[in-house]
MOPAC internal coordinates of N, CA, C and O (Angstrom, degrees):
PM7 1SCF
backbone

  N    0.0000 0     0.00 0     0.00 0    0    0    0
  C    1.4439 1     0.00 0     0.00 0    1    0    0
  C    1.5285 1   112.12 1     0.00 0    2    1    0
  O    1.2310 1   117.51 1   159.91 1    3    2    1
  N    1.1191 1   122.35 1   -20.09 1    3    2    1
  C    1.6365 1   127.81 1  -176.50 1    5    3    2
  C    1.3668 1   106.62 1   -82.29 1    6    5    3
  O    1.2310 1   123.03 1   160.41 1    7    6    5
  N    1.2925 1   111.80 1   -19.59 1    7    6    5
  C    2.0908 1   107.85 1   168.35 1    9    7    6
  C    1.4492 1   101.86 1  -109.54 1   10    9    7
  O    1.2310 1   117.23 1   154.95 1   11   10    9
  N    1.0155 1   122.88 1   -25.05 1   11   10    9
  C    1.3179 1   106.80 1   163.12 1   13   11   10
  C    1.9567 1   146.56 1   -41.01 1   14   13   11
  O    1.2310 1   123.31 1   -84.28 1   15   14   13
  N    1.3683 1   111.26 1    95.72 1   15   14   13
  C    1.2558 1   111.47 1  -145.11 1   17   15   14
  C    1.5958 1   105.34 1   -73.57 1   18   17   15
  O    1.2310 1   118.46 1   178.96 1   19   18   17
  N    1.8351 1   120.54 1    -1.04 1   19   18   17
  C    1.2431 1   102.94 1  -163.21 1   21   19   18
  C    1.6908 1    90.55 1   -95.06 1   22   21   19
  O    1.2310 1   116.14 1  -179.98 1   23   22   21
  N    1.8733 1   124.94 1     0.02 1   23   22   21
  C    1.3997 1   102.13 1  -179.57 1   25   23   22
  C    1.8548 1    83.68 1   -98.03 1   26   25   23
  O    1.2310 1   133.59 1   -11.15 1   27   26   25
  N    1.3747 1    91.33 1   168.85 1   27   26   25
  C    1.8836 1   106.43 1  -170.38 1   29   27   26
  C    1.3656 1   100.37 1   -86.05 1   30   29   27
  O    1.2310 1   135.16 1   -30.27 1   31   30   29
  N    1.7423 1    88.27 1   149.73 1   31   30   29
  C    1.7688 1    92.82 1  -167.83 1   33   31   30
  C    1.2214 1   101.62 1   -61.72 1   34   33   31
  O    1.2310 1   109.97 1   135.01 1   35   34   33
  N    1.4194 1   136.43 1   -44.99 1   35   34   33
  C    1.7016 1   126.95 1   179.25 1   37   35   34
  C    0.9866 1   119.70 1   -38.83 1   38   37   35
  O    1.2310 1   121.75 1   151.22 1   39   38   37
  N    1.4104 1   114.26 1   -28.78 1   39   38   37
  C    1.7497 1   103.97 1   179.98 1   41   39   38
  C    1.7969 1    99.21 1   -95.30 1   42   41   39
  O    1.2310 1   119.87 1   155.06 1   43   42   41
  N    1.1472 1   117.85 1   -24.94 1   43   42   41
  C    1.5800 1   112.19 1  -175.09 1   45   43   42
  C    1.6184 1    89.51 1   -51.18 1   46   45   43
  O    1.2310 1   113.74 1   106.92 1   47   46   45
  N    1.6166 1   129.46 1   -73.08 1   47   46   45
  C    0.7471 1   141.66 1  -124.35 1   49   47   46
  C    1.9157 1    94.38 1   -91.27 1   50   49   47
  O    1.2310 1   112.22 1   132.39 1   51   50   49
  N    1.0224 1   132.29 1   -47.61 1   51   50   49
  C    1.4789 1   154.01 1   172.76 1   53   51   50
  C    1.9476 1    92.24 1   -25.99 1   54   53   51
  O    1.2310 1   140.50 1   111.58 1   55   54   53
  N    1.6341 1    77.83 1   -68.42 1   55   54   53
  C    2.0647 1    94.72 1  -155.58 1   57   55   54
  C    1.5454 1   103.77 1   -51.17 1   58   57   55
  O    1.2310 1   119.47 1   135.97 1   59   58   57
  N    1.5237 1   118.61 1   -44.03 1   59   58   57
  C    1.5988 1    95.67 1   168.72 1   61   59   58
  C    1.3960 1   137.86 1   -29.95 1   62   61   59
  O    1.2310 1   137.75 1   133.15 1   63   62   61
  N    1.2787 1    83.21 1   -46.85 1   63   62   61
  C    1.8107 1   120.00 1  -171.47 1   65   63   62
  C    1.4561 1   129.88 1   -50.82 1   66   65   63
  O    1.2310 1   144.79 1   141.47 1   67   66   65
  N    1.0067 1    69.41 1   -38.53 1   67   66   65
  C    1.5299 1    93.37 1  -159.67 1   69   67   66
  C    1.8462 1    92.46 1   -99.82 1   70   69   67
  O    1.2310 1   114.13 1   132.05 1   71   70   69
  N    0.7217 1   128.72 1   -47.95 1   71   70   69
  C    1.7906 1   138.36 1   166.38 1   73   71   70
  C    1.3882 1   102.98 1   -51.61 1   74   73   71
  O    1.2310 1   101.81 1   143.93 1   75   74   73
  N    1.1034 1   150.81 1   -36.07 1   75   74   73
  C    1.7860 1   147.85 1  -131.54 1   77   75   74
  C    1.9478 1    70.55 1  -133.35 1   78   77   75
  O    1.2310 1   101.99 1   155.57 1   79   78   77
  N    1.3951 1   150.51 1   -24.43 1   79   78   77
  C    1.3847 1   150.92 1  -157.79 1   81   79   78
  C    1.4265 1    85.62 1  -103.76 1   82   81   79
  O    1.2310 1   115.65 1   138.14 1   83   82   81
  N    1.2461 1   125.86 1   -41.86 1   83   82   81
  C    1.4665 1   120.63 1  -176.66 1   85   83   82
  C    0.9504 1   113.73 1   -62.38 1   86   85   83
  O    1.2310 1   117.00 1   140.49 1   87   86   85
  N    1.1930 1   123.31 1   -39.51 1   87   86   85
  C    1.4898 1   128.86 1  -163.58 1   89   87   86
  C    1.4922 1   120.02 1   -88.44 1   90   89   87
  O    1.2310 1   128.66 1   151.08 1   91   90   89
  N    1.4225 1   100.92 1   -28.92 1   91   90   89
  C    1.5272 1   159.31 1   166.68 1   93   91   90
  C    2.2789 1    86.25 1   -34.12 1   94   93   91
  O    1.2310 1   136.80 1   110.58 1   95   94   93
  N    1.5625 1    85.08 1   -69.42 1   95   94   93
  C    1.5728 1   120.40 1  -166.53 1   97   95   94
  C    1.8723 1    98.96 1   -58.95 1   98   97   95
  O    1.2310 1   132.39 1   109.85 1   99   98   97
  N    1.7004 1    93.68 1   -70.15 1   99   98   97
  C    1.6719 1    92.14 1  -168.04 1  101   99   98
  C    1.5530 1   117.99 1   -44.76 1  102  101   99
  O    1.2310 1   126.47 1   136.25 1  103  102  101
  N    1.3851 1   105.16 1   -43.75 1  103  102  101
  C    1.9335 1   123.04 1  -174.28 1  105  103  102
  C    1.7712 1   101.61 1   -45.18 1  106  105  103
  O    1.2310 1   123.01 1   134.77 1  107  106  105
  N    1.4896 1   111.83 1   -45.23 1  107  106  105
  C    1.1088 1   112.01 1  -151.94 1  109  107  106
  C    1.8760 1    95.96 1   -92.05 1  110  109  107
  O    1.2310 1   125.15 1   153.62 1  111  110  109
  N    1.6768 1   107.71 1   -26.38 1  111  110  109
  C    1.4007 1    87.28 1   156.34 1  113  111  110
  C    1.7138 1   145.63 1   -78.86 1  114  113  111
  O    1.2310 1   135.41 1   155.44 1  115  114  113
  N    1.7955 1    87.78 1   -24.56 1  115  114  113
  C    1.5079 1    78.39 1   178.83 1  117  115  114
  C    2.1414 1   111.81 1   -96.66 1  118  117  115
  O    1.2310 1   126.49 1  -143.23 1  119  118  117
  N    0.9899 1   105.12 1    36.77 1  119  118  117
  C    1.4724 1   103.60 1   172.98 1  121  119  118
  C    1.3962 1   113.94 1  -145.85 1  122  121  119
  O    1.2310 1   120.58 1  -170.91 1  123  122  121
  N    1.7289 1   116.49 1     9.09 1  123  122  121
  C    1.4654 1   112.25 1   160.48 1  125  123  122
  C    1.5366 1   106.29 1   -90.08 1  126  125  123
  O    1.2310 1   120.59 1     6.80 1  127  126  125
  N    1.4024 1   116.47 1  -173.20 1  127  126  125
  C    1.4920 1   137.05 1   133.34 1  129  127  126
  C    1.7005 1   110.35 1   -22.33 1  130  129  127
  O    1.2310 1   130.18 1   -69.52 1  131  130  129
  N    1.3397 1    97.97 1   110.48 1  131  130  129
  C    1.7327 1    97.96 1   166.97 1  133  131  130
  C    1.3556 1   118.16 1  -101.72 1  134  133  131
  O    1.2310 1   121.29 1   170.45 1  135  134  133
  N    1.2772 1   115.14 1    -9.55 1  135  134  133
  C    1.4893 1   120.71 1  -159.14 1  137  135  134
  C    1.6857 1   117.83 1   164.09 1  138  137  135
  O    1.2310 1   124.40 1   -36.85 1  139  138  137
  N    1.4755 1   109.15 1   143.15 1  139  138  137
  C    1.3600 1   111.03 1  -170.85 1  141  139  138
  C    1.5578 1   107.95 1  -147.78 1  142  141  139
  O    1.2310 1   128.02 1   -53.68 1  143  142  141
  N    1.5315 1   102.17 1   126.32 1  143  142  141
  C    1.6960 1   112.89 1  -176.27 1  145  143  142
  C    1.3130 1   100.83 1   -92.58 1  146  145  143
  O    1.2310 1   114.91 1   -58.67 1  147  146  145
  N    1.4144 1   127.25 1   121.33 1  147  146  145
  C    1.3748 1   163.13 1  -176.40 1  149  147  146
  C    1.4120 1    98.73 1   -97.78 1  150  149  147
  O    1.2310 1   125.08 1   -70.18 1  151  150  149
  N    1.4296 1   107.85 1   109.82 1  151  150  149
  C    1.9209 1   102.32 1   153.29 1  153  151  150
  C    1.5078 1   118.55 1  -105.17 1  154  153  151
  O    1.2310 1   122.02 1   -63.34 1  155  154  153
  N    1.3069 1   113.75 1   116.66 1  155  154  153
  C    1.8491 1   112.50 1  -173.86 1  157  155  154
  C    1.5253 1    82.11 1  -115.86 1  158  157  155
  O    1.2310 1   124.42 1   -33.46 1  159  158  157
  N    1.3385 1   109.13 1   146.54 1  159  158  157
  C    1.4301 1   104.85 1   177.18 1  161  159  158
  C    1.7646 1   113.09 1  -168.22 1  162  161  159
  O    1.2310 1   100.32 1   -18.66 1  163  162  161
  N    1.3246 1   153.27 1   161.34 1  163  162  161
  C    1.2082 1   122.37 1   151.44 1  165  163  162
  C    1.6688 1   106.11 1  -124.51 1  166  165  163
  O    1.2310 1   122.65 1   -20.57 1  167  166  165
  N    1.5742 1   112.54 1   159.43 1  167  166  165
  C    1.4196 1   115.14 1   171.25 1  169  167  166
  C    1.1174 1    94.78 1  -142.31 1  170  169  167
  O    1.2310 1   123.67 1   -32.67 1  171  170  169
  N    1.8208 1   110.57 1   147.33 1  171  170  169
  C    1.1813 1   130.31 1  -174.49 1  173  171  170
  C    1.2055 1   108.35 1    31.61 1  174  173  171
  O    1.2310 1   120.63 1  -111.06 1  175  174  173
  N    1.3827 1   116.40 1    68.94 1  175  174  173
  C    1.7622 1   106.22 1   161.45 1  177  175  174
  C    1.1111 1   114.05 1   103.50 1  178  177  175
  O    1.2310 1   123.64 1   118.38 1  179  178  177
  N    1.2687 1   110.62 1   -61.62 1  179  178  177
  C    1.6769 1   143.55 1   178.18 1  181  179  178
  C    1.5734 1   120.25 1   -57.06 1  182  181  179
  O    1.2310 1   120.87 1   -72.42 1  183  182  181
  N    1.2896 1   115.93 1   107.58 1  183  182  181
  C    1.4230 1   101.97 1   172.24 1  185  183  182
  C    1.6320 1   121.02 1  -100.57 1  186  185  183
  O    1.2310 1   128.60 1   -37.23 1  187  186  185
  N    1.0259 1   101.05 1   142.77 1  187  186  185
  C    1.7108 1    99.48 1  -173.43 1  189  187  186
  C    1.7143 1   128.21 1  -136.51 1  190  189  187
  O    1.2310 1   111.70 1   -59.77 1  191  190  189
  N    1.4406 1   133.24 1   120.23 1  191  190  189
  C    0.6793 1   111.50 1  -174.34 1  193  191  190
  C    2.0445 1   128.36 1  -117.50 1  194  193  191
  O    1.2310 1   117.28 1   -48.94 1  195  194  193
  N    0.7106 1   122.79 1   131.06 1  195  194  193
  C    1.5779 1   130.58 1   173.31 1  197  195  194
  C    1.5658 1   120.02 1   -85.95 1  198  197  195
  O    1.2310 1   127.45 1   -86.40 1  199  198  197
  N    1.5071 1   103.26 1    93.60 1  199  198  197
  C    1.0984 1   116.56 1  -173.75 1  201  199  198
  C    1.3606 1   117.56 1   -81.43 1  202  201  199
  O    1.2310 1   109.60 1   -39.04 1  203  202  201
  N    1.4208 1   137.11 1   140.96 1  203  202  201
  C    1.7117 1   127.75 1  -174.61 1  205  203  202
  C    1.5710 1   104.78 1    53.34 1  206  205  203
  O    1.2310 1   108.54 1  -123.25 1  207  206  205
  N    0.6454 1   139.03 1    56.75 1  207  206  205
  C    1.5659 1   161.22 1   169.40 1  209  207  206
  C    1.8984 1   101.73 1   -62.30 1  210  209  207
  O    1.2310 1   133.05 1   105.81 1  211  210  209
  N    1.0901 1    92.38 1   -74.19 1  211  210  209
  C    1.7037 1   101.10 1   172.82 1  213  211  210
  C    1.5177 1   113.22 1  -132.52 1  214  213  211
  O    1.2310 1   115.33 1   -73.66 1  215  214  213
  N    1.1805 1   126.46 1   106.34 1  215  214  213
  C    1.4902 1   120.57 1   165.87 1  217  215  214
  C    1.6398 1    98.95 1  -109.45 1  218  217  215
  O    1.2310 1   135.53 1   -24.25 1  219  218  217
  N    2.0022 1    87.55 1   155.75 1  219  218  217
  C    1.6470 1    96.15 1   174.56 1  221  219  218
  C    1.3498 1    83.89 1  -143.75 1  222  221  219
  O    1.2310 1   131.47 1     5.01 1  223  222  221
  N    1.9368 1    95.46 1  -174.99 1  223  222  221
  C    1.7195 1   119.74 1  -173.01 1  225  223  222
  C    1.1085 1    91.79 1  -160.10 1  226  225  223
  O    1.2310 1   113.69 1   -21.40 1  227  226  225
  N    1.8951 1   129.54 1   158.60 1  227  226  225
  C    1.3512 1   120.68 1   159.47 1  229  227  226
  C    1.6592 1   126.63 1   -24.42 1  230  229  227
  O    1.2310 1   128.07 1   113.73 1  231  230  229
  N    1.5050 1   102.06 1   -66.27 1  231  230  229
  C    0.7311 1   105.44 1  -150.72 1  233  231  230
  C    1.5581 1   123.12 1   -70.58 1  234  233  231
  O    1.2310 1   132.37 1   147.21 1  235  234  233
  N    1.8866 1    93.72 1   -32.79 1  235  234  233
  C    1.7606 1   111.75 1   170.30 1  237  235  234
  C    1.6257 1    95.43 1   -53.85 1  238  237  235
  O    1.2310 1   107.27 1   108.71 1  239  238  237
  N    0.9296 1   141.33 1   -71.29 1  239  238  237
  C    1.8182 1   149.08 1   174.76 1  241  239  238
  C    1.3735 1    89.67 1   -10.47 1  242  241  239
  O    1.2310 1   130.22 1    91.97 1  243  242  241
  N    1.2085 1    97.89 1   -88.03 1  243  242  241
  C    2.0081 1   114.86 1  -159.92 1  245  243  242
  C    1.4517 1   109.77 1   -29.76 1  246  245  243
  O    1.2310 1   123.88 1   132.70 1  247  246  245
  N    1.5432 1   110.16 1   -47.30 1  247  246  245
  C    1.5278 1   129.98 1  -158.14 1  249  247  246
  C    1.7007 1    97.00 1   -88.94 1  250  249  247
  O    1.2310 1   120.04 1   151.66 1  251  250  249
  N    1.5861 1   117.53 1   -28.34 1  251  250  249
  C    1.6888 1   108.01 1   175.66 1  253  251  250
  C    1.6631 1   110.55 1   -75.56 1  254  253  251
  O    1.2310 1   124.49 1   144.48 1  255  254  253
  N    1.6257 1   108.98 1   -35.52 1  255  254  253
  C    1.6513 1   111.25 1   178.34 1  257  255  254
  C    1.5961 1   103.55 1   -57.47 1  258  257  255
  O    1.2310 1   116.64 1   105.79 1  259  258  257
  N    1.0640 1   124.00 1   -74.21 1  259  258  257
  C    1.6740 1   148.15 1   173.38 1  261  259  258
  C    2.0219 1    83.40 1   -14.26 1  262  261  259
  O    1.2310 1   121.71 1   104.57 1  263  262  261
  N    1.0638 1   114.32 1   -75.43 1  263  262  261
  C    1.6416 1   126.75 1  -175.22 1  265  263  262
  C    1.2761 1   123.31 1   -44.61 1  266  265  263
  O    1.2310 1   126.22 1   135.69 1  267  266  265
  N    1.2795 1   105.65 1   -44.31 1  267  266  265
  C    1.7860 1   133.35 1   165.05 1  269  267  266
  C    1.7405 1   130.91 1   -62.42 1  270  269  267
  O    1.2310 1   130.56 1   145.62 1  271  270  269
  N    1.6818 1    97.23 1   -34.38 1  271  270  269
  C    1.1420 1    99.67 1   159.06 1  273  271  270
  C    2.2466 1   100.47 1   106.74 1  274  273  271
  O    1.2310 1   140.08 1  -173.29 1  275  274  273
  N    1.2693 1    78.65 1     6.71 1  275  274  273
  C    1.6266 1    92.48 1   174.23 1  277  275  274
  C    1.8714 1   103.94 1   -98.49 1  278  277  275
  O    1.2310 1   126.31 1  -115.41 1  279  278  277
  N    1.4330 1   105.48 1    64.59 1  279  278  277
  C    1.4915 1    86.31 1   163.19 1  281  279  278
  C    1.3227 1   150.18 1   -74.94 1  282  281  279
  O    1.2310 1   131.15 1   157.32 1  283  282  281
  N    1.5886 1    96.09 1   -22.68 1  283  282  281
  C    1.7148 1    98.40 1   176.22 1  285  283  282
  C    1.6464 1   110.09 1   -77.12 1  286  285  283
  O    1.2310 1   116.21 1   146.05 1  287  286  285
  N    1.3907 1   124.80 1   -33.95 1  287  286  285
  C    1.5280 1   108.34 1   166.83 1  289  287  286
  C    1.7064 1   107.17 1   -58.13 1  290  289  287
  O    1.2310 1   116.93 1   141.13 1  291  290  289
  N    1.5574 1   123.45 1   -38.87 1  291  290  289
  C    1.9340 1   108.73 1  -174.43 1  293  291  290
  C    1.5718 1    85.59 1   -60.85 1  294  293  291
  O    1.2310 1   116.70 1   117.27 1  295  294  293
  N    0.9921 1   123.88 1   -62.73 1  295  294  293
  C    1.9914 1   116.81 1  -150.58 1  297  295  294
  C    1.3140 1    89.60 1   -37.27 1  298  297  295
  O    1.2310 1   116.77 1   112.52 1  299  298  297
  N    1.6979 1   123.75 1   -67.48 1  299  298  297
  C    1.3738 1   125.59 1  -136.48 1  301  299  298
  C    1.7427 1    84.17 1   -64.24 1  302  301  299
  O    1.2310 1   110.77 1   104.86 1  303  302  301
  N    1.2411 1   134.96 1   -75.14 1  303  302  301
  C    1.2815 1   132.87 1  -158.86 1  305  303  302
  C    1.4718 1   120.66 1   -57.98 1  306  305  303
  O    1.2310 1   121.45 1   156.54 1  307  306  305
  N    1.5056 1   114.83 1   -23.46 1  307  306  305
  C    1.8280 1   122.02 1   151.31 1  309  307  306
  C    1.6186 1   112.89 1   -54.63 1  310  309  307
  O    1.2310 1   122.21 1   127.68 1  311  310  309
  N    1.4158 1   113.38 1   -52.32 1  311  310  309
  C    1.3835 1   126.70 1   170.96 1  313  311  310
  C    1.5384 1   109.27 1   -37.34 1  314  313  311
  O    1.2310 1   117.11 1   112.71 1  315  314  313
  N    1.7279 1   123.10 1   -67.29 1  315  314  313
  C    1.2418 1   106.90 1  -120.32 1  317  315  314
  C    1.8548 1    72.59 1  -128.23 1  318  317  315
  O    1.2310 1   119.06 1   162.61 1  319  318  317
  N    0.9485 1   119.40 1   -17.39 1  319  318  317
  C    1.1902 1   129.34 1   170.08 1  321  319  318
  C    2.0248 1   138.77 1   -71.33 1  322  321  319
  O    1.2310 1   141.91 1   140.45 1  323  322  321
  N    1.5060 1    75.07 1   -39.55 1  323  322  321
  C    1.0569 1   101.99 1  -165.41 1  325  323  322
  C    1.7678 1   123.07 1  -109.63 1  326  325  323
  O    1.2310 1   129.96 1   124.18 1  327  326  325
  N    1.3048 1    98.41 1   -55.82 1  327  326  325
  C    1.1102 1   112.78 1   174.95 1  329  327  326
  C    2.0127 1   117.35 1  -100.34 1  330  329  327
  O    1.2310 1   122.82 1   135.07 1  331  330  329
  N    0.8565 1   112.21 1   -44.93 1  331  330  329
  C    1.3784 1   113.30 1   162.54 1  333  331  330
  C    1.5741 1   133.73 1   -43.82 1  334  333  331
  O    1.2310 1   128.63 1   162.89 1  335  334  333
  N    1.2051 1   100.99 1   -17.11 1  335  334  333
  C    1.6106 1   113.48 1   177.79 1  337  335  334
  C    1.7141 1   111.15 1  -102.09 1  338  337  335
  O    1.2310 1   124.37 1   156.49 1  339  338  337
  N    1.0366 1   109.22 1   -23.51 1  339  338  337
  C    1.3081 1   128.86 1   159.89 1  341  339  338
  C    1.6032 1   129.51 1   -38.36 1  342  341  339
  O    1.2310 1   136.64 1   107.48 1  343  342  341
  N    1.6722 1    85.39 1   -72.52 1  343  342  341
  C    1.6821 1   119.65 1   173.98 1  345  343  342
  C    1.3431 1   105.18 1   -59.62 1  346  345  343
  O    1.2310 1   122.56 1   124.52 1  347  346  345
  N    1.5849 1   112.71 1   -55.48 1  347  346  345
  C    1.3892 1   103.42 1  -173.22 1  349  347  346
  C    1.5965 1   123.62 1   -60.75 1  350  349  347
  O    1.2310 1   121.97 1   141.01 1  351  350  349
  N    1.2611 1   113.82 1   -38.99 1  351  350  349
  C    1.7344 1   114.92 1   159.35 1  353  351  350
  C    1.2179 1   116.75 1   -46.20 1  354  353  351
  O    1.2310 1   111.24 1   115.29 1  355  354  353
  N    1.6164 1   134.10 1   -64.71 1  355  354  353
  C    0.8937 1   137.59 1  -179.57 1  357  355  354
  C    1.4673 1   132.39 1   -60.07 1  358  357  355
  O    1.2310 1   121.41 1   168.36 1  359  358  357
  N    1.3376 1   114.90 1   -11.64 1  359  358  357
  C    1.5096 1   119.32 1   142.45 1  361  359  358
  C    1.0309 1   130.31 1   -80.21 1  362  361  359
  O    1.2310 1   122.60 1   146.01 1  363  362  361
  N    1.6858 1   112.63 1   -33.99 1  363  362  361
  C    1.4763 1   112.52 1   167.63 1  365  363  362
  C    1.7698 1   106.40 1   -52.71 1  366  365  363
  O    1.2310 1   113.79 1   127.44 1  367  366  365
  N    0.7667 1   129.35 1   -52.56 1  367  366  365
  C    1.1353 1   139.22 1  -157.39 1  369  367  366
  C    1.4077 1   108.46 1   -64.70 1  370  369  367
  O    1.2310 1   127.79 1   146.06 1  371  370  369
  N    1.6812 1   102.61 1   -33.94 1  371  370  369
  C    1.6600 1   105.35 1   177.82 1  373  371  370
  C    1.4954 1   106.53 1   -69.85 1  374  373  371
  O    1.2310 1   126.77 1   127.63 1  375  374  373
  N    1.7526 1   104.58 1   -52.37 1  375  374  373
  C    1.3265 1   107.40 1  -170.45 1  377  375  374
  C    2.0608 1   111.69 1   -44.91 1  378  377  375
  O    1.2310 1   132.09 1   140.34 1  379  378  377
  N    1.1939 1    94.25 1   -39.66 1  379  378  377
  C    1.4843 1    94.98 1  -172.03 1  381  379  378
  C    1.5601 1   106.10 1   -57.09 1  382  381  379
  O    1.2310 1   120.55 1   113.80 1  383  382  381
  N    1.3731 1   116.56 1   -66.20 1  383  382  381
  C    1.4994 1   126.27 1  -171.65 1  385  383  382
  C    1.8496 1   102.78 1   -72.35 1  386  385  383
  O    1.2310 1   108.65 1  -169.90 1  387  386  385
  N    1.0452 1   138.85 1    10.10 1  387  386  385
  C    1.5998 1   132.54 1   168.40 1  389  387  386
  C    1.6786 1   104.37 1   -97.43 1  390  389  387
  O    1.2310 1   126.50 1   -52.72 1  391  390  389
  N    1.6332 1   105.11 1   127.28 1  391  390  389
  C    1.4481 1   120.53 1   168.79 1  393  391  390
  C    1.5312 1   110.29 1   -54.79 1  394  393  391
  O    1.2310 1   121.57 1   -49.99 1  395  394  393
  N    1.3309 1   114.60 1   130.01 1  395  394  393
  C    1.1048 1   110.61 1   167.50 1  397  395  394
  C    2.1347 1   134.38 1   -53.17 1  398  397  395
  O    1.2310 1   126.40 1   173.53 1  399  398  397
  N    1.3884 1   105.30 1    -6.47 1  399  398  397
  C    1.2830 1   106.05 1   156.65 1  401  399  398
  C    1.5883 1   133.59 1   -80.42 1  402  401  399
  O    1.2310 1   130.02 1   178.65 1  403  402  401
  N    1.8678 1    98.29 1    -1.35 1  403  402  401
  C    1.2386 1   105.11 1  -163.44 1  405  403  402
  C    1.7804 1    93.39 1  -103.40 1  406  405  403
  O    1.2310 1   119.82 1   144.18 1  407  406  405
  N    1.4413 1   117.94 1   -35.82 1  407  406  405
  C    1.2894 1   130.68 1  -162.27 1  409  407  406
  C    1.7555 1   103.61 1  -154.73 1  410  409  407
  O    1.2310 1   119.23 1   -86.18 1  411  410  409
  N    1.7472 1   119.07 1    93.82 1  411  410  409
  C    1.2448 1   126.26 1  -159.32 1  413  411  410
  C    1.8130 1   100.67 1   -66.82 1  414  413  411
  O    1.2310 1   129.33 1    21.38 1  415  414  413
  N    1.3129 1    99.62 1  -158.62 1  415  414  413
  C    1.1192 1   101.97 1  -175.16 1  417  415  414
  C    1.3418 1   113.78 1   -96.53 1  418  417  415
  O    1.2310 1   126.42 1   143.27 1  419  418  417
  N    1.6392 1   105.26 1   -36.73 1  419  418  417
  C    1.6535 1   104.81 1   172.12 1  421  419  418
  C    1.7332 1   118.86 1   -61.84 1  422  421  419
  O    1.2310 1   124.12 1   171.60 1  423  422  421
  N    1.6347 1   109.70 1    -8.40 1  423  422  421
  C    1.5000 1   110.44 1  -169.49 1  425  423  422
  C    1.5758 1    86.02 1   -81.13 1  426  425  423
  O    1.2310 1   121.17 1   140.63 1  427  426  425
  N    1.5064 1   115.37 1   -39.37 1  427  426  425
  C    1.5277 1   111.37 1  -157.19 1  429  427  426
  C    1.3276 1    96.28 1   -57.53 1  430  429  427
  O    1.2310 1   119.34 1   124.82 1  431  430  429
  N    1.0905 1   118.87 1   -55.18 1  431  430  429
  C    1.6961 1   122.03 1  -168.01 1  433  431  430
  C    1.7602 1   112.21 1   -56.48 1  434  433  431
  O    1.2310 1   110.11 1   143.62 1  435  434  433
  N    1.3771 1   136.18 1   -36.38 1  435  434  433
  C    1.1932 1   123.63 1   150.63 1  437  435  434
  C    1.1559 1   130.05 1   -48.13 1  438  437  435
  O    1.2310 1   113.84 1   130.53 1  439  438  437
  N    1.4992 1   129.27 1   -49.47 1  439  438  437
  C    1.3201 1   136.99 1  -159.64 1  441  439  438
  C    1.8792 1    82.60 1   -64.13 1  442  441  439
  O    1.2310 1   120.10 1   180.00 1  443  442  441

């Protein structure tokens, strides 16, 4: 579809873009900061607070279950989390850039 002259070059040229931004996107979610437990609280009078208390990220998660001894929840969330979002770009990406003699059109529509 990317030499194909009857789709418009904006989209030839866009759909990379925007695919390599996705991926661009997922990386930066699963390897920042996902979340942070805040304790604000007061006792006797006193107010006090515990800042970063507990933070996680995918990947810190995946790697504490894996540690814990919970492997089939890390697989499933390495799986479907991790690696599955991956794959799926990276076929998109094939499907886009493969000649249709190599991969027809009815194959595109299964994959």
């Amino acid at each position: 579809l990317a030499l194909c002259q009857e789709v418009p070059m904006i989209v030839r040229v866009l759909m990379p873009l925007i695919i390599l931004g996705n991926v661009g996107l997922f990386l930066s979610g699963h390897l920042s900061l996902g979340g942070t437990v805040n304790i604000i609280g007061n006792f006797a009078g006193q107010d006090f607070n515990v800042g970063g208390f507990f933070e996680f990220s995918v990947v810190q998660s995946t790697i504490e279950m894996w540690q814990a001894g919970a492997y089939p929840l890390a697989i499933l969330i390495a799986i479907f989390s991790g690696v599955w979002p991956y794959t799926k770009q990276c076929l998109s990406m094939y499907i886009w850039f493969s000649p249709t003699k190599f991969l027809s059109c009815k194959k595109r529509g299964r994959i």
